[in-house]
N, C-alpha and C positions, 0 to 999 in steps of 0.2 A: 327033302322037305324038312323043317324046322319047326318046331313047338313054338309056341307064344313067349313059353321061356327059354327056352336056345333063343329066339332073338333079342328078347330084353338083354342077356347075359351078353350078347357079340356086341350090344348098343352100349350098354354101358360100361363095358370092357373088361367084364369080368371072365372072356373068352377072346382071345385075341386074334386069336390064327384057328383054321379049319380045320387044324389035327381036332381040337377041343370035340368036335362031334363027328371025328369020324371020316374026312372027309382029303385029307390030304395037310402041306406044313405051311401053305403060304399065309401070310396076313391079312387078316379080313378085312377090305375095304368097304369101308362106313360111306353111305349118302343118305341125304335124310333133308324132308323139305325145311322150310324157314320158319323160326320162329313165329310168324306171323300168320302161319297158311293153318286153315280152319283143319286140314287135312295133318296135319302134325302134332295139332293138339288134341285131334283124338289118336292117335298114335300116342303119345307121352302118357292121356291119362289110362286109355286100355294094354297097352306093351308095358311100358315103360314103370307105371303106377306113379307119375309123378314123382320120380324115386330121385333125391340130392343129386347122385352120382352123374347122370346126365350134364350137368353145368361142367364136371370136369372132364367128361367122355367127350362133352360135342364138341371140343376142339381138335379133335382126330376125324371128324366127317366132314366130306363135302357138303355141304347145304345148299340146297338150289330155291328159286323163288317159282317153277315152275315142274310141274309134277309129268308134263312129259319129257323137260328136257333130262329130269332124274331117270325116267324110265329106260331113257338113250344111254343115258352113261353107265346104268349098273348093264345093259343090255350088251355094255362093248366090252365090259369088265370081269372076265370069269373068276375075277377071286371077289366079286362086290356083292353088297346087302345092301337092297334099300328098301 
């Protein structure tokens, strides 16, 4: 389990890899829905805070335009966050 800020921090990449909390040394795979999806915007503004960093973080996440197929992929993914 993950705080609100353990995951702001994995999202905006100020934690990279799962040692950061404990967890083992692989890198954290990022997914995360699409700029456009109602569902990601409240993610950015309650996680996230609208925070710059994101613009340069979210080129290291998958982005999907569909919130079950994210659910598939962090679900195939034992190193993933979404």
């Amino acid at each position: 389990a993950l705080s609100r800020a353990q995951v702001r921090n994995a999202f905006l990449r100020q934690a990279a890899s799962w040692s950061a909390f404990g967890a083992g040394s692989t890198a954290i795979d990022l997914y995360a829905r699409d700029d456009q999806s109602g569902t990601f915007q409240f993610f950015q503004e309650h996680v996230l805070h609208d925070d710059a960093r994101w613009e340069a973080a979210k080129g290291s996440s998958r982005r999907f335009e569909s919130s079950s197929d994210l659910v598939t992929a962090v679900a195939a993914d034992p190193s993933g966050l979404g």
